[in-house]
mmCIF file of the N, C-alpha and C atoms, coordinates in Angstrom:
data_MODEL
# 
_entry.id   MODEL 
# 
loop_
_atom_site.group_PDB 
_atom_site.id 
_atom_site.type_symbol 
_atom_site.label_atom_id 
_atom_site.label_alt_id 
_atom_site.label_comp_id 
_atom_site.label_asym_id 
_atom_site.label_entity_id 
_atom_site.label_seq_id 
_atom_site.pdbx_PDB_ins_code 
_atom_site.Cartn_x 
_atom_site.Cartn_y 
_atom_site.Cartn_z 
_atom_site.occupancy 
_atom_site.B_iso_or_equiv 
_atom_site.pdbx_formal_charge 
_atom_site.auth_seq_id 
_atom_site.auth_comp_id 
_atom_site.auth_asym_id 
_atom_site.auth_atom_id 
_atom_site.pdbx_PDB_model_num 
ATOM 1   N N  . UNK A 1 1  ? 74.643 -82.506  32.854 1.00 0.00 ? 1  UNK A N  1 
ATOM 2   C CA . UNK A 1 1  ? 73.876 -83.346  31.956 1.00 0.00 ? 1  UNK A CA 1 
ATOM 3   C C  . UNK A 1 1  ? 73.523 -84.669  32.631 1.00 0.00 ? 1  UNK A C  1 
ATOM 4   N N  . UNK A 1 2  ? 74.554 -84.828  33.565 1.00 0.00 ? 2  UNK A N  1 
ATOM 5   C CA . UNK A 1 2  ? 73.995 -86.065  33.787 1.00 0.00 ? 2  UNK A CA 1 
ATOM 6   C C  . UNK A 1 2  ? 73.200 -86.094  35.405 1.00 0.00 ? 2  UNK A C  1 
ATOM 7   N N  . UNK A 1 3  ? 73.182 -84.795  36.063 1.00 0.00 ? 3  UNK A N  1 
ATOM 8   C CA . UNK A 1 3  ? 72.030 -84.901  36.712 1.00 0.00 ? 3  UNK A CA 1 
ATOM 9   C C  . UNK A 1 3  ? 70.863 -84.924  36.408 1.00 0.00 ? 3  UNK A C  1 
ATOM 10  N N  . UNK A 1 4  ? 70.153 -84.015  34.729 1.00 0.00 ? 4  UNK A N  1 
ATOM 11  C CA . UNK A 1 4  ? 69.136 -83.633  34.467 1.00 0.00 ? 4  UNK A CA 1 
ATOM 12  C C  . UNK A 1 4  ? 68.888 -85.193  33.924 1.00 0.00 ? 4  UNK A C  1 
ATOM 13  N N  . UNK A 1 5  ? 69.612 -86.209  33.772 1.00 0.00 ? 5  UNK A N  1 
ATOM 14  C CA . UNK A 1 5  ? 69.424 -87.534  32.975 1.00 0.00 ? 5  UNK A CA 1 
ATOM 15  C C  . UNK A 1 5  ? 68.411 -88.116  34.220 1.00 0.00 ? 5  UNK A C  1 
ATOM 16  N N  . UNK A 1 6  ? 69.441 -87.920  35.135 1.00 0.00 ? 6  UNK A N  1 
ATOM 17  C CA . UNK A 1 6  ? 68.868 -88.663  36.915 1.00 0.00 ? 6  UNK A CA 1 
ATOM 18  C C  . UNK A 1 6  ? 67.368 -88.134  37.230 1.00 0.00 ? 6  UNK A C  1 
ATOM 19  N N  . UNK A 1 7  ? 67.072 -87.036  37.105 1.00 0.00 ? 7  UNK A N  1 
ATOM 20  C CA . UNK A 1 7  ? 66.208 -86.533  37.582 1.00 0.00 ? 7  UNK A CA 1 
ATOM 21  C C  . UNK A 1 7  ? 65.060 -87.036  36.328 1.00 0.00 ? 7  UNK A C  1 
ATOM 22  N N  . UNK A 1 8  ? 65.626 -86.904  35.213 1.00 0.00 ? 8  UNK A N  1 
ATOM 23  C CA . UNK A 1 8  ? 64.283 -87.583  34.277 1.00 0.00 ? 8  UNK A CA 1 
ATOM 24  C C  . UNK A 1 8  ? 63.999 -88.901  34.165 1.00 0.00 ? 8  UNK A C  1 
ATOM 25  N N  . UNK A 1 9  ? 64.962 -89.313  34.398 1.00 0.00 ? 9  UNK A N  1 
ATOM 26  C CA . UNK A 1 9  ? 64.664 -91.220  34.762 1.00 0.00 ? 9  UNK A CA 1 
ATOM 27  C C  . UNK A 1 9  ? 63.852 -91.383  36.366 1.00 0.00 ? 9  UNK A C  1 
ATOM 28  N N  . UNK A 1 10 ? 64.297 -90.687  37.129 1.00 0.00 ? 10 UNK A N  1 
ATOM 29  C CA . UNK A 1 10 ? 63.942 -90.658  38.616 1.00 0.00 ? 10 UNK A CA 1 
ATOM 30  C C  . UNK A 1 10 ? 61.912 -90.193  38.468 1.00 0.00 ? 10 UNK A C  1 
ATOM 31  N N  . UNK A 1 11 ? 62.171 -88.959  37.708 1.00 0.00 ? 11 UNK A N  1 
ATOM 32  C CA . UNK A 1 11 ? 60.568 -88.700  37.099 1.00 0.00 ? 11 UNK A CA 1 
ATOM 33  C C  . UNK A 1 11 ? 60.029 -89.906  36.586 1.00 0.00 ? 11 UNK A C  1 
ATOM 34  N N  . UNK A 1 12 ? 60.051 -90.565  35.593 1.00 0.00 ? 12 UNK A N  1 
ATOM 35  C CA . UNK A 1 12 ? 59.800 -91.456  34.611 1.00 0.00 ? 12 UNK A CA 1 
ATOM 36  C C  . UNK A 1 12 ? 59.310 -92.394  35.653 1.00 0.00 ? 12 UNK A C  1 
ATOM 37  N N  . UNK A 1 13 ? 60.361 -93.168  36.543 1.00 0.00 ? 13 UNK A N  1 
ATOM 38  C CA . UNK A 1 13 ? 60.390 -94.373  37.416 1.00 0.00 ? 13 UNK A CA 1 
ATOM 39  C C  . UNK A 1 13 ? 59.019 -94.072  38.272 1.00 0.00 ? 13 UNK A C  1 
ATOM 40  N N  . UNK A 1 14 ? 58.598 -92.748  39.166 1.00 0.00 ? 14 UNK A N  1 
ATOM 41  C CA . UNK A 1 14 ? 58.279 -92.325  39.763 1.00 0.00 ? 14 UNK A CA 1 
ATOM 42  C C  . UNK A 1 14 ? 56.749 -92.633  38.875 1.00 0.00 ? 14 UNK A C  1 
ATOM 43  N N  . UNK A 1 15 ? 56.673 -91.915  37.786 1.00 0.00 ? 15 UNK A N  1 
ATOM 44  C CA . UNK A 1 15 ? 55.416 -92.022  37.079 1.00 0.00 ? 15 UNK A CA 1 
ATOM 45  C C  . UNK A 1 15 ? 55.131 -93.907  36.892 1.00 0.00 ? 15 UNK A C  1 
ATOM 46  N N  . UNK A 1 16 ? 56.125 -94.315  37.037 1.00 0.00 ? 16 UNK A N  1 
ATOM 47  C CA . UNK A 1 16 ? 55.428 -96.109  36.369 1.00 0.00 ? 16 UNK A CA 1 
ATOM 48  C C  . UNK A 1 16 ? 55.083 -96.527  37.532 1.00 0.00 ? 16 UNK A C  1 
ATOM 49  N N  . UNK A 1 17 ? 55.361 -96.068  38.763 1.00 0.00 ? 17 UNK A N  1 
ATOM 50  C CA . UNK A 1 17 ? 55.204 -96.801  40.389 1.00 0.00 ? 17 UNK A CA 1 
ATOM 51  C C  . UNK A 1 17 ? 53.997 -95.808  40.360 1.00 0.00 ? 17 UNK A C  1 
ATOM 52  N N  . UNK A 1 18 ? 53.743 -94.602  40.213 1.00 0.00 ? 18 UNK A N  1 
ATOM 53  C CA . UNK A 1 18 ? 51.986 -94.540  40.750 1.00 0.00 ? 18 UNK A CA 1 
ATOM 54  C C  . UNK A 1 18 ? 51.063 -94.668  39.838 1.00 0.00 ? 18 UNK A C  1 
ATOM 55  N N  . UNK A 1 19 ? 51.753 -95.445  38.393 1.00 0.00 ? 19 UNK A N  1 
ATOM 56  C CA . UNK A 1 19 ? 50.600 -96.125  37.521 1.00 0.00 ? 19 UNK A CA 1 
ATOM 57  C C  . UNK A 1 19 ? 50.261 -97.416  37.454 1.00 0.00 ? 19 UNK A C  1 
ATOM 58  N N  . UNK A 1 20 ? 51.438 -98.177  38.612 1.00 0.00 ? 20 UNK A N  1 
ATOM 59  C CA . UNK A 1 20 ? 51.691 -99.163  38.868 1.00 0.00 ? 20 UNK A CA 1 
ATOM 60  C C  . UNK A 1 20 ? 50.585 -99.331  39.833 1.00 0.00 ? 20 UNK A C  1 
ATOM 61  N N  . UNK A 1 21 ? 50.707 -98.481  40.811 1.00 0.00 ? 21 UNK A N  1 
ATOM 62  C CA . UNK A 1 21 ? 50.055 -98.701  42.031 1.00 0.00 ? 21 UNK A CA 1 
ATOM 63  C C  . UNK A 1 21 ? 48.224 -98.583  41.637 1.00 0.00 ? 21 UNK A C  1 
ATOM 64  N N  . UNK A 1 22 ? 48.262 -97.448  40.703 1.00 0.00 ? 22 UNK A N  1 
ATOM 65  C CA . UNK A 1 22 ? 46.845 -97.546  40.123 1.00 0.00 ? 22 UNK A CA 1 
ATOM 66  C C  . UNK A 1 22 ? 46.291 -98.973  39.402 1.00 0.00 ? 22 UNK A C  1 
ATOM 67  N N  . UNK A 1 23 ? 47.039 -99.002  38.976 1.00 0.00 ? 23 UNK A N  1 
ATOM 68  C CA . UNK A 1 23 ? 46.557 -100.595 38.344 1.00 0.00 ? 23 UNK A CA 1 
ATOM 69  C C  . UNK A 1 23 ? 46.663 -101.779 39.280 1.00 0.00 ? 23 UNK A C  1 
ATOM 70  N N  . UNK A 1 24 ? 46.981 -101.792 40.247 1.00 0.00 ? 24 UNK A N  1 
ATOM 71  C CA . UNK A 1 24 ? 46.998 -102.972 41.500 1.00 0.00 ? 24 UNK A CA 1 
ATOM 72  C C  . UNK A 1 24 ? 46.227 -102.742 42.468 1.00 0.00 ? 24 UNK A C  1 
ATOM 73  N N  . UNK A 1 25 ? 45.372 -101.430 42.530 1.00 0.00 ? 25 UNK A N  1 
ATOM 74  C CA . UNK A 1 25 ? 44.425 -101.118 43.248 1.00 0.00 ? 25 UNK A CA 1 
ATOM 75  C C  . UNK A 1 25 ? 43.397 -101.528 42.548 1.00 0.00 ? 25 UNK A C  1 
ATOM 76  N N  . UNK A 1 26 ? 43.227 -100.820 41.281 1.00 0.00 ? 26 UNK A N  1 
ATOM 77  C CA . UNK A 1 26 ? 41.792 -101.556 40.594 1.00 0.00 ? 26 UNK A CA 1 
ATOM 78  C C  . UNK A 1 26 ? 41.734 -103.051 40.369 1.00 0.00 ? 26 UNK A C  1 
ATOM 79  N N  . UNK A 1 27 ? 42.782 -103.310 40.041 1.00 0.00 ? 27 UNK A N  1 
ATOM 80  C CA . UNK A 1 27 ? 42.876 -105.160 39.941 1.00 0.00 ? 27 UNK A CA 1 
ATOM 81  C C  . UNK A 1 27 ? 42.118 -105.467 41.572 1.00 0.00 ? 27 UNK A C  1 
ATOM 82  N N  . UNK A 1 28 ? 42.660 -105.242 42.306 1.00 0.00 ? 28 UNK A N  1 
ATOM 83  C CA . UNK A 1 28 ? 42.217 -105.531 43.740 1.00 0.00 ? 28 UNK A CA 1 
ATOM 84  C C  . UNK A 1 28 ? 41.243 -105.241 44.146 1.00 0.00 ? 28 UNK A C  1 
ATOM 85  N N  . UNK A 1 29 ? 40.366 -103.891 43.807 1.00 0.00 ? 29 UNK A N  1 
ATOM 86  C CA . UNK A 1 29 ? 38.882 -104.256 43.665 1.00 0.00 ? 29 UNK A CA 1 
ATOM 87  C C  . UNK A 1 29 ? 37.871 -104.908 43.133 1.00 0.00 ? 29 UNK A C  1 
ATOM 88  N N  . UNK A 1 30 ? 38.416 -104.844 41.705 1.00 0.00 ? 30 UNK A N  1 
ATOM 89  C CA . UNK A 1 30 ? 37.712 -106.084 40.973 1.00 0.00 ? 30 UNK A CA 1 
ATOM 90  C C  . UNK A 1 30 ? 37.706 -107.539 41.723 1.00 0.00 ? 30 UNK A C  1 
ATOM 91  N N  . UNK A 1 31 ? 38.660 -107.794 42.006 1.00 0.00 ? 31 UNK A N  1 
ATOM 92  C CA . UNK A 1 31 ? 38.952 -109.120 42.665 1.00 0.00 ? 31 UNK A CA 1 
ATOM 93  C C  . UNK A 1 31 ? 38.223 -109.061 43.992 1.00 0.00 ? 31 UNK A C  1 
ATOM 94  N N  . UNK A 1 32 ? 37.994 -108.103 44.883 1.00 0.00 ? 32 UNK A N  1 
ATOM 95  C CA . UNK A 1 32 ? 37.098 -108.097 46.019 1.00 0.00 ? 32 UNK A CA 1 
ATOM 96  C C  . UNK A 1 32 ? 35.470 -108.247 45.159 1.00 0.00 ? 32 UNK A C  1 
ATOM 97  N N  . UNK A 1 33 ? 35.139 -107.447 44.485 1.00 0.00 ? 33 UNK A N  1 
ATOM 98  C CA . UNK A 1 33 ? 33.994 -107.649 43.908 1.00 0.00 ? 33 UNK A CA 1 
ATOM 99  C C  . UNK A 1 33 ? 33.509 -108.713 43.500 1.00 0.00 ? 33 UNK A C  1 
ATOM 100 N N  . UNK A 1 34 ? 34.585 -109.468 42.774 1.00 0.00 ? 34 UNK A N  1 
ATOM 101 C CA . UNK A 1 34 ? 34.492 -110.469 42.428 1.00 0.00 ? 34 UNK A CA 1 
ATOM 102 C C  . UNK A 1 34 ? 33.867 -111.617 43.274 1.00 0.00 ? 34 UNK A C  1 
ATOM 103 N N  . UNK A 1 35 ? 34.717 -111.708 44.257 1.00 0.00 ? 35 UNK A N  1 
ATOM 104 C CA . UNK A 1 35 ? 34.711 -113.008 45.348 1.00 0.00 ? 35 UNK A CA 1 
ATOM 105 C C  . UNK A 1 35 ? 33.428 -111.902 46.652 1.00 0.00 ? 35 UNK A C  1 
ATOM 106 N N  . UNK A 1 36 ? 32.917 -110.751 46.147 1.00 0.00 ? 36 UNK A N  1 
ATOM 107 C CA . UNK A 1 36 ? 31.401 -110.814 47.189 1.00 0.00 ? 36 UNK A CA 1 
ATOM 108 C C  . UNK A 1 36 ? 30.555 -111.149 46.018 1.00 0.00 ? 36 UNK A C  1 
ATOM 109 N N  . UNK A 1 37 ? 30.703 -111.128 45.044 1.00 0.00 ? 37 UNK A N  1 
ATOM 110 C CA . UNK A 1 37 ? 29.505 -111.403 43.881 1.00 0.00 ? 37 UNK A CA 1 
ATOM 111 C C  . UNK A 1 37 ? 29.087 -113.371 44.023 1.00 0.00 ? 37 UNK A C  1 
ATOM 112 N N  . UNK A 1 38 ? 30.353 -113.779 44.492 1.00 0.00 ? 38 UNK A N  1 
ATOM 113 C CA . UNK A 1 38 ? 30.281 -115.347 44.255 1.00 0.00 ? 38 UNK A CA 1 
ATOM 114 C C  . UNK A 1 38 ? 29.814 -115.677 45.554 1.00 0.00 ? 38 UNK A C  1 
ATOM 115 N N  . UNK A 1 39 ? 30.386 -115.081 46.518 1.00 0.00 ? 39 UNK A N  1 
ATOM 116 C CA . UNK A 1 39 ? 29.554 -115.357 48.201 1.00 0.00 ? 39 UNK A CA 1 
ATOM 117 C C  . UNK A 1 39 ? 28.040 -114.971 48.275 1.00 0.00 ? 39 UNK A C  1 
ATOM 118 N N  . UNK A 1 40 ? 27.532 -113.853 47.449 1.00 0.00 ? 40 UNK A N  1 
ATOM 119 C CA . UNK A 1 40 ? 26.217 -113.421 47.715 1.00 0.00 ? 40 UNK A CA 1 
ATOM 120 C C  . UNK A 1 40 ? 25.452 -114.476 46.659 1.00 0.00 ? 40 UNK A C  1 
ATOM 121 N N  . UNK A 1 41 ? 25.743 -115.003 45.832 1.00 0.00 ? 41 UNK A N  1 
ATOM 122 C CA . UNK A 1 41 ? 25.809 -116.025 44.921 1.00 0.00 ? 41 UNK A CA 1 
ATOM 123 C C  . UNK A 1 41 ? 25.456 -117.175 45.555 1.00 0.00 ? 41 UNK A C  1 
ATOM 124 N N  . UNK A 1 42 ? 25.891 -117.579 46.890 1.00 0.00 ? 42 UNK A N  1 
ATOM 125 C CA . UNK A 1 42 ? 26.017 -118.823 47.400 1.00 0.00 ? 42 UNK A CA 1 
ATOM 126 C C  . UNK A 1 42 ? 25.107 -118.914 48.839 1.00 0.00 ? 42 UNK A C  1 
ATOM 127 N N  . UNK A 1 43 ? 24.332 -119.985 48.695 1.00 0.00 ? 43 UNK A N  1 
ATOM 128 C CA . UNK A 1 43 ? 23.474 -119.581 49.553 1.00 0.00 ? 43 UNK A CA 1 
ATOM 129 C C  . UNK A 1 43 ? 23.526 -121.121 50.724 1.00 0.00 ? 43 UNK A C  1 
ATOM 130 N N  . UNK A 1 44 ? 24.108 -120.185 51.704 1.00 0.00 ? 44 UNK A N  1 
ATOM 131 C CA . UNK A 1 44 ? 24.393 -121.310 53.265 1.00 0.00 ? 44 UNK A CA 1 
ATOM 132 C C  . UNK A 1 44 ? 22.938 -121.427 53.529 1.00 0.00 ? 44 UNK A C  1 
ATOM 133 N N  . UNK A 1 45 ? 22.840 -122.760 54.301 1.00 0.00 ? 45 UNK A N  1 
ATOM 134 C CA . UNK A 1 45 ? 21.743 -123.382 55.222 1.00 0.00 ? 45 UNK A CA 1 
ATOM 135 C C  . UNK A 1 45 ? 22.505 -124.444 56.056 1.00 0.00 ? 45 UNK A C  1 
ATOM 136 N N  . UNK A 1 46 ? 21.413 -124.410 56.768 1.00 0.00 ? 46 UNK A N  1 
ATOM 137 C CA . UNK A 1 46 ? 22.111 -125.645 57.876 1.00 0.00 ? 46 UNK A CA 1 
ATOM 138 C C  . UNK A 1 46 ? 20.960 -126.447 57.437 1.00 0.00 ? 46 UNK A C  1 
ATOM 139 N N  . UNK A 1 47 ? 21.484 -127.640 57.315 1.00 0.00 ? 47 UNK A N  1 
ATOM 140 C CA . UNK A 1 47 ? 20.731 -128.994 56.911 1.00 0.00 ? 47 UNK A CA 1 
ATOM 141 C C  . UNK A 1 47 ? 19.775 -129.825 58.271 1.00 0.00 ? 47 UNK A C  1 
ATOM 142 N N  . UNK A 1 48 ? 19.586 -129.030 58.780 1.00 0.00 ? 48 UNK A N  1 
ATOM 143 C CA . UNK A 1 48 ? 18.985 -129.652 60.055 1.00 0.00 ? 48 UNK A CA 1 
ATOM 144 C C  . UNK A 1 48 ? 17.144 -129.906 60.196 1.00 0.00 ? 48 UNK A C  1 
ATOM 145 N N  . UNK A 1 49 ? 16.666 -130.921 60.910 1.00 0.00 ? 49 UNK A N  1 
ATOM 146 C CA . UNK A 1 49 ? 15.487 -131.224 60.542 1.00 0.00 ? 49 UNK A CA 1 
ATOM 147 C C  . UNK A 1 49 ? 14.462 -129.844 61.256 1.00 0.00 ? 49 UNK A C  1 
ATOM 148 N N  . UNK A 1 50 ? 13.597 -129.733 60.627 1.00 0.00 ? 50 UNK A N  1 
ATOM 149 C CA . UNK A 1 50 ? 12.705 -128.813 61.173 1.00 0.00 ? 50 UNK A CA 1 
ATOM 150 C C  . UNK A 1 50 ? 12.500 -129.152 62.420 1.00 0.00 ? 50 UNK A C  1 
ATOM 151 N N  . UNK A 1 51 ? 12.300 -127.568 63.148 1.00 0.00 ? 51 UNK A N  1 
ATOM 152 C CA . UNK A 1 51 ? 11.858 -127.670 64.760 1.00 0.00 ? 51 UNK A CA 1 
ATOM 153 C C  . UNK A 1 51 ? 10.151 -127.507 64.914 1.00 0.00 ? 51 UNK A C  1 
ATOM 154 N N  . UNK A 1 52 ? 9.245  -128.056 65.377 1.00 0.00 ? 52 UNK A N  1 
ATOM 155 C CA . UNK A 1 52 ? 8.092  -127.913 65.910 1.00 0.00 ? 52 UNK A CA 1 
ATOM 156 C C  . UNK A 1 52 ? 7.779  -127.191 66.966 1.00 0.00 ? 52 UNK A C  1 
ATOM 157 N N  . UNK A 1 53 ? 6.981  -126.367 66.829 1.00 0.00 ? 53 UNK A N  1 
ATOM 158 C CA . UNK A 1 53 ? 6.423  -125.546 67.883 1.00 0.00 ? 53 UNK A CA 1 
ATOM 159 C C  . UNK A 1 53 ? 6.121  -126.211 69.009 1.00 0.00 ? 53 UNK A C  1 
ATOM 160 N N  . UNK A 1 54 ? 6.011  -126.268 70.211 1.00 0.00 ? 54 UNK A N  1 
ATOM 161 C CA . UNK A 1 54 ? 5.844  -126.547 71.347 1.00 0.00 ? 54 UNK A CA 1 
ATOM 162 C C  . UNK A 1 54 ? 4.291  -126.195 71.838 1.00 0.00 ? 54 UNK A C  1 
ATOM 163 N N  . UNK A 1 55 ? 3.201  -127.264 71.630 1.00 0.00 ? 55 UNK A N  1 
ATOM 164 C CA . UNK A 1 55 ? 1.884  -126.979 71.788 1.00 0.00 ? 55 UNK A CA 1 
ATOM 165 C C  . UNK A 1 55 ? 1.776  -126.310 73.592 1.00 0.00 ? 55 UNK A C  1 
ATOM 166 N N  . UNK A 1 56 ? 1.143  -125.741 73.970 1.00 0.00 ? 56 UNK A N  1 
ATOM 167 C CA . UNK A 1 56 ? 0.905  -125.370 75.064 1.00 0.00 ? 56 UNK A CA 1 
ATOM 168 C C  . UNK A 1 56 ? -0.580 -126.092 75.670 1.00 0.00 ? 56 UNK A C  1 
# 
């Protein structure tokens, strides 16, 4: 009896760590998504004065 206890708690534990792991994967994509949504969002330049063509 008290192996079949071990083995169903050991099941149980087993099931919350790869629902665990499912839910810390999707959290973690969202959160990548997140932070490219705010970078593509953001728009770099270099503040530098315009260059002129070089008349020939």
């Amino acid at each position: 009896m008290v192996a079949e206890r071990k083995t169903k708690l050991s099941e149980i534990l087993l099931h919350v760590k790869f629902t665990q792991r499912g839910v810390d994967s999707e959290t973690k994509k969202q959160l990548e998504e997140e932070e490219k949504k705010i970078i593509s969002e953001d728009h770099w330049y270099l503040d530098l004065p315009e260059l002129k063509e070089k008349e020939n």
